[in-house]
C-alpha positions in Angstrom: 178.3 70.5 156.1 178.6 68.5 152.9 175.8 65.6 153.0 175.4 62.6 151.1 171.7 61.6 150.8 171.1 58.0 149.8 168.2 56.1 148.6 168.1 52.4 149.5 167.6 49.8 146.9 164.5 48.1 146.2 164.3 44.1 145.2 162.8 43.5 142.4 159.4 43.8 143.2 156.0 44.6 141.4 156.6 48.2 140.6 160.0 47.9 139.8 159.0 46.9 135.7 163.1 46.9 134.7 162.4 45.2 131.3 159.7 48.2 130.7 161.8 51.2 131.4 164.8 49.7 129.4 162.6 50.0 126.4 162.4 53.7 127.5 165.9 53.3 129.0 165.1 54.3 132.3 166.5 53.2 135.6 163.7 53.6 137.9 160.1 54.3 138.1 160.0 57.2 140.7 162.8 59.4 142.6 162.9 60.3 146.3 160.8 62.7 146.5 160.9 62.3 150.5 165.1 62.5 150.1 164.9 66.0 148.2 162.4 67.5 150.5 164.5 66.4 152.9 167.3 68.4 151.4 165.0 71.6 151.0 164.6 71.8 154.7 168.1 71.7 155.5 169.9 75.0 155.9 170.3 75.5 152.3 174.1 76.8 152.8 175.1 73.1 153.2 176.0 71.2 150.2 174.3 68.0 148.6 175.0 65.4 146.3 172.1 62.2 145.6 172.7 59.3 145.4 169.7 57.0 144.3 170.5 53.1 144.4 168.5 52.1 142.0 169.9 54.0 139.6 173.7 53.9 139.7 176.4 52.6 142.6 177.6 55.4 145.1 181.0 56.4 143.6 183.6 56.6 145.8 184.2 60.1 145.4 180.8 60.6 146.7 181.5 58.7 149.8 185.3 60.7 150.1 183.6 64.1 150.2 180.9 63.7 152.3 181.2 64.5 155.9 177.4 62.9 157.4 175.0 60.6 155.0 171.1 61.0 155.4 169.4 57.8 154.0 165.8 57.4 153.8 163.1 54.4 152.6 160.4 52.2 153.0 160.5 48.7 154.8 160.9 46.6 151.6 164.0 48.7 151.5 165.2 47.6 154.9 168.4 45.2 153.5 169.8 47.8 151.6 169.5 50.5 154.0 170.6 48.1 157.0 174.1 47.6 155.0 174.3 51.1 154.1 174.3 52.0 157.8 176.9 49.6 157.9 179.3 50.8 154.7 179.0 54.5 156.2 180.3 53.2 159.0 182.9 51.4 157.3 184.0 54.8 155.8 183.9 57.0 159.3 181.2 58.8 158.0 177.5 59.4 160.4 174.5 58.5 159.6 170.8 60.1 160.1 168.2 58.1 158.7 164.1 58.3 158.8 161.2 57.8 156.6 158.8 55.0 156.5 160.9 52.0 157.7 163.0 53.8 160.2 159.9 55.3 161.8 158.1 52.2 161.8 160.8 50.0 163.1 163.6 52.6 164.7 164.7 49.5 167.0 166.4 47.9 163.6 168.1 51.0 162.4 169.3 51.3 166.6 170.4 47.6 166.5 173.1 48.3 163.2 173.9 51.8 165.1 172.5 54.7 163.2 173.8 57.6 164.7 170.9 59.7 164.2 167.0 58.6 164.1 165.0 61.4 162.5 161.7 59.9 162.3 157.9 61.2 161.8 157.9 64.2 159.8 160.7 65.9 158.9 159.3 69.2 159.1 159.2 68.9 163.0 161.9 66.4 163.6 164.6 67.6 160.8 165.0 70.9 162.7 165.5 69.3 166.2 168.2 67.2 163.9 169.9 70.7 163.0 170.0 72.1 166.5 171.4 68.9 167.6 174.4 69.0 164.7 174.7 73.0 165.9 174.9 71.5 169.6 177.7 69.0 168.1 175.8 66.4 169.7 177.0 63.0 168.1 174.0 60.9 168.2 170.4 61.4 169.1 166.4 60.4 168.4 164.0 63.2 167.2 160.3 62.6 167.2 157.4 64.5 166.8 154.1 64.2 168.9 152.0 66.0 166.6 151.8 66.4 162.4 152.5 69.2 160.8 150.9 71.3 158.2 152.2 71.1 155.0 151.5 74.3 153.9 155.2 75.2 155.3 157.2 72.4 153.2 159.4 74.0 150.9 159.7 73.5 146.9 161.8 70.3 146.9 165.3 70.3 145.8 164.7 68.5 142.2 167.8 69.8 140.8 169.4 67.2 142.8 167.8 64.3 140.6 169.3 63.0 137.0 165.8 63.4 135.2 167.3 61.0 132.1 166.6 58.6 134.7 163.3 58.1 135.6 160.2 57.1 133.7 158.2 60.1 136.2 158.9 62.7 138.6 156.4 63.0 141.9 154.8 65.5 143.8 152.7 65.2 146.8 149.6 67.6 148.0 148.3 65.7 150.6 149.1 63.3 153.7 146.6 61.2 155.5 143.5 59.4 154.8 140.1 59.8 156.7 139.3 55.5 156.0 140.4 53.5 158.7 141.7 49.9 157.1 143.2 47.8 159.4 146.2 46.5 156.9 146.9 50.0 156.5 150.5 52.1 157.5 149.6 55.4 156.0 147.1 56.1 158.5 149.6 55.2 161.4 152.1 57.5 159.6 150.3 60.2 158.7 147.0 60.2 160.7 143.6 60.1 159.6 142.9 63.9 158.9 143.9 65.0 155.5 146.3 67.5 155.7 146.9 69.2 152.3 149.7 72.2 150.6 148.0 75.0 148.8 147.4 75.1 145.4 150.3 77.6 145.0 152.3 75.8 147.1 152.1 72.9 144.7 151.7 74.6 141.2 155.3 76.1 142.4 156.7 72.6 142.3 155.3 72.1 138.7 156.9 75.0 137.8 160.2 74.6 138.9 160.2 70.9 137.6 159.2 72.6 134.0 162.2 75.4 134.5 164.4 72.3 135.1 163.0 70.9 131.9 161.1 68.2 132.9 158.3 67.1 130.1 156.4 63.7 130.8 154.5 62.2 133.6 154.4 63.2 137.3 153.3 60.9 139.9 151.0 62.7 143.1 152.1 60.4 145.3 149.2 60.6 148.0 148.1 58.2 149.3 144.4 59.1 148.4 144.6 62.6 146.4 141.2 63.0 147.2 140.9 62.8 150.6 140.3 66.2 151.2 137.6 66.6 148.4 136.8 70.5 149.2 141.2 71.6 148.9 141.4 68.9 145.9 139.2 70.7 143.9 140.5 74.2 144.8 143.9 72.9 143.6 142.4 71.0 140.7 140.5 74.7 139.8 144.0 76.5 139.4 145.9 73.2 138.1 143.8 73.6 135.2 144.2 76.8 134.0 148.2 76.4 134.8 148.4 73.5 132.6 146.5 74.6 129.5 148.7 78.1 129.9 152.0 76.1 129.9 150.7 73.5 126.8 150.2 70.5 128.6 153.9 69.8 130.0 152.7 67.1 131.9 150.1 64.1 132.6 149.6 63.0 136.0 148.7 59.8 137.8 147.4 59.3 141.6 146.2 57.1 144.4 142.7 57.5 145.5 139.5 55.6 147.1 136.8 54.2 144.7 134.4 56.6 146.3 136.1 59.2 143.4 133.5 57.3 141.0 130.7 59.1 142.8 131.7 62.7 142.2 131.2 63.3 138.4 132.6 67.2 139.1 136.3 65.7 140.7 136.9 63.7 138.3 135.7 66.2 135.3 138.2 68.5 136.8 141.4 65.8 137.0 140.6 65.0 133.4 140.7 68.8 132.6 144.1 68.6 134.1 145.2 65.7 131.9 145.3 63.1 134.8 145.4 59.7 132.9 145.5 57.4 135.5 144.4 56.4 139.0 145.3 53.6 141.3 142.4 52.1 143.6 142.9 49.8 146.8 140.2 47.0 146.0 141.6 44.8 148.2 138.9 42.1 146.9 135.5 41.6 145.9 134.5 39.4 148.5 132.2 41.8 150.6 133.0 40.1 154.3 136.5 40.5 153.9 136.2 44.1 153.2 134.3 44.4 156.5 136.5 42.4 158.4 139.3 44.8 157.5 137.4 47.6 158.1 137.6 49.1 154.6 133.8 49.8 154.6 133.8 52.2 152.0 134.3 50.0 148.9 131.0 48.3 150.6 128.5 51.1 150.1 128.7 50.8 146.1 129.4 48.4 143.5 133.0 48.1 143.0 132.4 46.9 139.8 129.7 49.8 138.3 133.2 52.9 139.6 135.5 51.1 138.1 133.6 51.1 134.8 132.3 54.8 135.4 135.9 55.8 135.9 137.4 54.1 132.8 134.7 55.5 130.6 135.7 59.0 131.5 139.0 58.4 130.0 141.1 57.4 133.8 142.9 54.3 133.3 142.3 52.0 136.4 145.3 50.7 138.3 143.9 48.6 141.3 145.9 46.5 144.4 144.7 43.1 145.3 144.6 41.4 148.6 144.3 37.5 149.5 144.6 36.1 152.8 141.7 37.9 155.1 140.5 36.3 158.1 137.7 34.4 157.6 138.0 34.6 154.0 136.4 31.6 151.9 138.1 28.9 149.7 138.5 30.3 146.0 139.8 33.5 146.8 142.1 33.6 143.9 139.8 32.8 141.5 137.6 35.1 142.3 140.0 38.3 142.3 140.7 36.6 139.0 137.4 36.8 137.5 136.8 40.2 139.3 139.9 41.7 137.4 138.9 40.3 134.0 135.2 41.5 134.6 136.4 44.6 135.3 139.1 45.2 132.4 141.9 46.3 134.6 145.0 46.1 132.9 147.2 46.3 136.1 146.2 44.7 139.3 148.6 44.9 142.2 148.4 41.4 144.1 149.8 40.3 147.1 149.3 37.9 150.2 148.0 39.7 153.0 150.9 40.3 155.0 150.7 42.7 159.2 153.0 45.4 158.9 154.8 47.1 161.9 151.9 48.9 164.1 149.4 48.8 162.2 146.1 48.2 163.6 145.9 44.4 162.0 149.5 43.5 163.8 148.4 44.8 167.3 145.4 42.6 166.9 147.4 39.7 165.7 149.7 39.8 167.9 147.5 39.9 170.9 146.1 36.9 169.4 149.2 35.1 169.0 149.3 35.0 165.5 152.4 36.7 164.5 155.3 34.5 163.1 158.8 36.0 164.9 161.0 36.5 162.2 159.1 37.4 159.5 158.0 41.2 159.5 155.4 42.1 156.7 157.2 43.8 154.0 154.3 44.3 151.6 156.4 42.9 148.8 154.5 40.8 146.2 157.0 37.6 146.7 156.5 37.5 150.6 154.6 34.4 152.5 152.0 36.1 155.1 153.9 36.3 158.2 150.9 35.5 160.4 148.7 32.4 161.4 145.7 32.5 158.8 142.0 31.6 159.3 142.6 28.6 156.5 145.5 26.6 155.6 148.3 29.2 154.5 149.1 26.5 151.7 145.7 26.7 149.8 146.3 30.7 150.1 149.4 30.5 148.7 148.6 28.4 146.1 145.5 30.0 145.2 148.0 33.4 145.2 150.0 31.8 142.5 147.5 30.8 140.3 145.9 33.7 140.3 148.6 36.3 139.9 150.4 33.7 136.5 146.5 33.6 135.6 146.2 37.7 135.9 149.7 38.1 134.1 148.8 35.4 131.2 150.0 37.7 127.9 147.1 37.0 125.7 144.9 37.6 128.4 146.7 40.9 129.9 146.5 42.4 126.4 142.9 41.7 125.5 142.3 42.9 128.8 144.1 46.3 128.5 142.8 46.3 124.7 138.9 46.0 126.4 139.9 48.6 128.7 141.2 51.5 126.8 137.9 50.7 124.1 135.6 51.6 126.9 137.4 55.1 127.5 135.0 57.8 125.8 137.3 60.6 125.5 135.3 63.6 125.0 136.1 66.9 123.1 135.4 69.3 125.6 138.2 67.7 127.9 141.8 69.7 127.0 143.4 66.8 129.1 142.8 62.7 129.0 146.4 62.6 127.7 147.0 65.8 125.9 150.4 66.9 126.0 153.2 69.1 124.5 155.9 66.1 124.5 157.1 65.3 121.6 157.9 61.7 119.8 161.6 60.9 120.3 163.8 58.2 118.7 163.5 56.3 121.9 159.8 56.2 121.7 160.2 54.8 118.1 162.8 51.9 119.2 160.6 50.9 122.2 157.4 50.9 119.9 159.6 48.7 117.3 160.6 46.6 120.3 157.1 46.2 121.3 156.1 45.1 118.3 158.7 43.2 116.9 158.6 41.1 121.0 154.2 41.0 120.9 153.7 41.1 117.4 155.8 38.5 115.6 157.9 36.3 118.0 155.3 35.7 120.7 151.9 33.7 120.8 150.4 37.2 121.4 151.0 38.1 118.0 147.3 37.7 116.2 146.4 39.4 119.4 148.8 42.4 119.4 147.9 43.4 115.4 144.2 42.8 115.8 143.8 44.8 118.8 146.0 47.7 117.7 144.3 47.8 114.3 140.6 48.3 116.5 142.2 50.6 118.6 143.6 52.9 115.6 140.0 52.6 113.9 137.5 53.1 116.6 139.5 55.1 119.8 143.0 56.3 118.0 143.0 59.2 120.9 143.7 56.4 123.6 146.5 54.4 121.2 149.4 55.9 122.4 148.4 55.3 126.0 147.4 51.7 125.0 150.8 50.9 123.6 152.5 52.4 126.8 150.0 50.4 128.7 150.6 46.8 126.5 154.9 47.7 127.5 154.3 47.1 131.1 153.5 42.8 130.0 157.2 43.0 129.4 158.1 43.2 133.4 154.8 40.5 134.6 156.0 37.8 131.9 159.2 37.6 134.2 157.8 38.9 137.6 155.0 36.2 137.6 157.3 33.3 137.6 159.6 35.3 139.6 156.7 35.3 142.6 155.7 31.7 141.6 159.4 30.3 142.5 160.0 32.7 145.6 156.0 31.8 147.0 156.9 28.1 146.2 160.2 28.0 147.9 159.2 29.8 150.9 155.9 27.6 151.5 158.2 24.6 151.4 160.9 25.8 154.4 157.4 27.3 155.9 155.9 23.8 156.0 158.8 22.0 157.3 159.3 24.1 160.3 155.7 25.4 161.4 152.8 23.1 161.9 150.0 23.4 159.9 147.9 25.4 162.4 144.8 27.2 161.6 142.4 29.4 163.6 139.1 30.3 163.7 138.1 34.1 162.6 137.8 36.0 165.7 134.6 36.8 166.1 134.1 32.8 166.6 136.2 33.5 170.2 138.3 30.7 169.4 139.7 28.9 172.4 143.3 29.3 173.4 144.2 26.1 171.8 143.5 27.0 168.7 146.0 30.1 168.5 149.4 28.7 168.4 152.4 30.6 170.6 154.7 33.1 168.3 156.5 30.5 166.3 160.3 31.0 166.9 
């Protein structure tokens, strides 16, 4: 069987920072890791050939020699992956497809006639998919009623990626998450238990990514690495002798809950092992929100106090951003605002609250009513809420707006990364915090020249960019390179922020002229029936 596995394209979109990888010139941020699992637990005497979207077009000697297509992707992949259904079609060819978006929302993939619907987790549901192909059966659904350990998933298939391409590779050692936010898809996914590989399982992956020659940055892409405390630290234990043996091939970068600030031994032991950075759901500051959402854990401390205790062990704080809770108070925007610049986060993920497929917050809404037909949640930052709020969705848009050109301001992004990386106290005794064995290429040099020749001379940043690099190189030259990587990332939000400001600001408009202006009470005021419009057509 010769397969052709294709990743969908993503819009442009928070994380997809084009004009900072072309400094680097790289195509995309991440690969699909889920795509070359996916070929790993395949019979291996098939053949495969990648495709990833984002990267290049799907040559047509790609589409000539396959016999089936697997694609795979998230929601805010869902155009891409609709019309690739479509174009496979066009060609005679069948199509499987699963992940994320076709698990969540099967009926859609159905509707454009997928052949094949391989949804949950593939190692359950991929080898019902091969029985069936054995079976010559030419179209089917395969669903799991259960999740599987992951201490069975094979090395993924990485040869099939064009490293020159991306800016990291990823790895995952963990799905799940015990928290229980209602916003939330991964724990609909993947369940609430924490279900982790082994730390040779895992450390098997690293090494076959450094056979294939990969030096740089790898992504664990958990959803919250540390989860499972007692198996992260296990893993964390080996990782660290592994990586000083091998010279520090890699940094590494993860999700996880702010709760990580209260264990002094985890994160000792990811700084051992050169993690750099960490991305936190925040959501907001405003306490009631949190509650009302259920994410109680980012109540029991200051949010405020981890964030600084992480940063000064040398972790560089990556954060998401929500506006748009129910029962959330005027000024929203302005205090994630002031929260983010308290807090010296250089990159703060923000977004209007928007119910995705079957999560717990769209069952509620739409037993309330609330949900807008039409408009699923796509979790992409230039998307209108696709629900009735509890205040007038125009004073959360606008407050959005503000906030996120306010956040994305380039004098005050790089003071703000410039505070940030100053507040890191990188200590001796750690062989990680950034340490690694790659060296300085030609196309590090150009990008730096490009940085500073953009930041440093034509720009109103400029008194900003020397002064703050000159500090940096005199009182915490371990962190500059870091900084400097850090600062490149203003080159995407200078465009992206008027990007959202245009798409926000257009959709409000066609929003207003066709919906009322309804708002409802939170709902533990009981509002009456009244108040809670119909689903808007």
């Amino acid at each position: 069987m010769r397969v052709l596995l294709i990743y969908p394209l993503f819009p442009k979109s928070f994380w997809s920072f084009e004009k900072t990888l072309s400094l680097v010139d790289k195509k995309a941020l991440l690969p699909p890791l889920g795509l070359v699992t996916v070929a790993a637990i395949l019979p291996q005497e098939w053949e495969f050939r990648l495709i990833d979207r984002n990267v290049e077009a799907v040559p047509e000697s790609d589409w000539d020699w396959a016999e089936m297509v697997i694609l795979s992707g998230m929601i805010v992949q869902k155009e891409d992956m609709l019309n690739l259904v479509g174009e496979s079609h066009r060609r005679g060819k069948k199509v499987a497809v699963g992940g994320p978006f076709a698990t969540s929302v099967p009926e859609d993939l159905q509707a454009v006639g997928a052949d094949y619907l391989i949804l949950d987790e593939g190692e359950i549901t991929l080898p019902m998919f091969i029985e069936a192909i054995e079976r010559g059966d030419e179209s089917g659904v395969y669903r799991a009623t259960e999740k599987p350990a992951v201490t069975e998933t094979p090395i993924p298939r990485f040869d099939l990626l064009k490293f020159p391409a991306y800016d990291n590779m990823s790895v995952q050692f963990s799905r799940g998450c015990p928290f229980q936010c209602e916003f939330c898809d991964i724990i609909v996914l993947y369940g609430r238990k924490p279900r982790t590989k082994t730390p040779q399982q895992l450390i098997a992956e690293l090494d076959y990514l450094c056979e294939l020659g990969w030096r740089g940055s790898v992504f664990m892409v958990d959803d919250n690495f540390i989860g499972n405390k007692r198996n992260v630290k296990l893993l964390l234990a080996e990782l660290r002798e592994w990586i000083a043996e091998k010279d520090y091939p890699f940094t590494f970068a993860t999700e996880a809950s702010v709760d990580l600030a209260q264990d002094e031994e985890l994160m000792d032991l990811m700084i051992e092992c050169n993690f750099n950075s960490v991305f936190l759901g925040i959501e907001t500051p405003d306490e009631d929100s949190l509650k009302v959402t259920k994410k109680f854990q980012n109540t029991r401390d200051s949010l405020s106090e981890a964030i600084d205790t992480m940063s000064e062990k040398g972790l560089r704080i990556m954060a998401g951003f929500i506006i748009g809770f129910d029962g959330e108070k005027k000024g929203a925007g302005d205090r994630i605002t002031r929260f983010v610049e308290k807090t010296n986060i250089p990159i703060a993920l923000f977004s209007m609250l928007q119910a995705l497929p079957n999560t717990a917050l769209w069952h509620r809404l739409e037993k309330e009513g609330r949900l807008i037909q039409g408009q699923e949640g796509t979790g992409n930052q230039t998307s209108l809420m696709n629900y009735v709020p509890t205040r007038p969705i125009d004073e959360i848009a606008n407050e959005y707006v503000e906030a996120f050109c306010n956040i994305y301001d380039p004098v005050k992004y790089l003071d703000r990364t410039f505070r940030h990386f100053m507040s890191m106290n990188i200590r001796p005794k750690y062989g990680g915090s950034g340490k690694s064995s790659v060296k300085v290429s030609w196309v590090d040099i150009r990008a730096l020249s490009t940085l500073a020749w953009r930041q440093g001379v034509v720009r109103k940043t400029r008194w900003k960019f020397w002064i703050n690099l000159f500090r940096i190189i005199q009182k915490n030259p371990q962190v500059l390179t870091r900084y400097l990587s850090a600062s490149a990332f203003i080159e995407h939000f200078m465009e992206y922020r008027q990007i959202v400001r245009e798409e926000i600001e257009s959709q409000l408009t066609v929003h207003l002229a066709n919906h009322p202006r309804v708002v409802v009470k939170p709902a533990e005021e009981s509002p009456q029936p009244e108040q809670i419009p119909a689903k808007t057509a």
